[in-house]
C-alpha positions in Angstrom: 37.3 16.7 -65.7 34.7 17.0 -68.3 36.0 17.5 -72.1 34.5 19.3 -75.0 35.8 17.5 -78.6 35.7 20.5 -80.8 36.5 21.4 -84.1 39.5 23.8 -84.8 37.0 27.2 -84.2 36.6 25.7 -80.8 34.4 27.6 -79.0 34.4 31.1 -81.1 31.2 32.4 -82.1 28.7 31.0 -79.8 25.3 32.1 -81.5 26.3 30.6 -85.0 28.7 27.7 -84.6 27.9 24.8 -83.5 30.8 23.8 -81.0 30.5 27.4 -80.1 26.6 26.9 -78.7 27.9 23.5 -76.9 30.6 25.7 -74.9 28.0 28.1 -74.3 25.4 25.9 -72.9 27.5 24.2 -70.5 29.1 27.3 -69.1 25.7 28.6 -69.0 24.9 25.8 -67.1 27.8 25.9 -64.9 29.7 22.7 -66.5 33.6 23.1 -65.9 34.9 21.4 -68.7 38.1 21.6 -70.8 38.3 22.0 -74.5 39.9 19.2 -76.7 40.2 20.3 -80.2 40.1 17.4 -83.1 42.0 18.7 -86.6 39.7 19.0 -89.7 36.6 20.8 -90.8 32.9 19.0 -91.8 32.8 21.0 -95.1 36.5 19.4 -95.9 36.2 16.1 -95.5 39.3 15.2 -96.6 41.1 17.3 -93.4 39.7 15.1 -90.9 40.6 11.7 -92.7 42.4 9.6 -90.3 42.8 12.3 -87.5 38.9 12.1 -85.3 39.9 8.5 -84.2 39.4 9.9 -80.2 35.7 11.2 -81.0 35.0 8.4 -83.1 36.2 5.5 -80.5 34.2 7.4 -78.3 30.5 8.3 -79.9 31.2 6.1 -83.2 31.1 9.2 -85.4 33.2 11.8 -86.2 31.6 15.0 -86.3 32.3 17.6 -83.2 31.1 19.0 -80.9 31.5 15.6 -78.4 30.8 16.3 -74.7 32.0 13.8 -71.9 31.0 14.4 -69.1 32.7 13.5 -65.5 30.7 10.4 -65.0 32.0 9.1 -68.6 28.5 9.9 -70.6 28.7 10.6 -74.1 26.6 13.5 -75.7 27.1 13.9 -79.5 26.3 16.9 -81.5 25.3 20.8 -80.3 21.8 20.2 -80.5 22.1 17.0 -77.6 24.6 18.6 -76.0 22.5 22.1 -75.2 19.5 20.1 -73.8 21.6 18.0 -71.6 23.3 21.1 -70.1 20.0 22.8 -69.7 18.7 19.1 -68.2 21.4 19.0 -65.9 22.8 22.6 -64.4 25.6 22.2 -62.6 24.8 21.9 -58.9 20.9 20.7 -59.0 20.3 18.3 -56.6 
């Protein structure tokens, strides 16, 4: 199954938070996915030392939100990931 890297507000607040728009654009689209949270905050660097190694081995960074899809494609960042939901609705042939 698909899996959404999020940060530790998941997908709360979906009109002001950036992993919050990522979950909103794929269930708009009709993406299942799960939700994979990562420990530490951007504005607190020092809480996500050591502890993004999954999203990092898998985009080379370490900021969320990281989508992967089923077919193992990596979209970094809300902005990506909301076009390539609205790109790609679920079912379109």
């Amino acid at each position: 199954m698909a899996t959404l890297y999020t940060c530790p507000a998941k997908d709360v607040a979906p009109m002001m938070h950036p992993c919050g728009r990522a979950a909103k654009a794929l269930r708009d689209g009709g993406h299942a996915f799960e939700i994979e949270t990562v420990p530490g905050f951007k504005a607190l660097p020092w809480t996500r030392k050591g502890r993004r190694d999954r999203i990092r081995e898998l985009s080379g960074q370490e900021d969320a939100p990281v989508f992967v899809a089923d077919d193992g494609t990596v979209v970094t960042g809300n902005r990506a990931i909301v076009a390539w939901a609205r790109e790609r609705p679920a079912g379109a042939a």
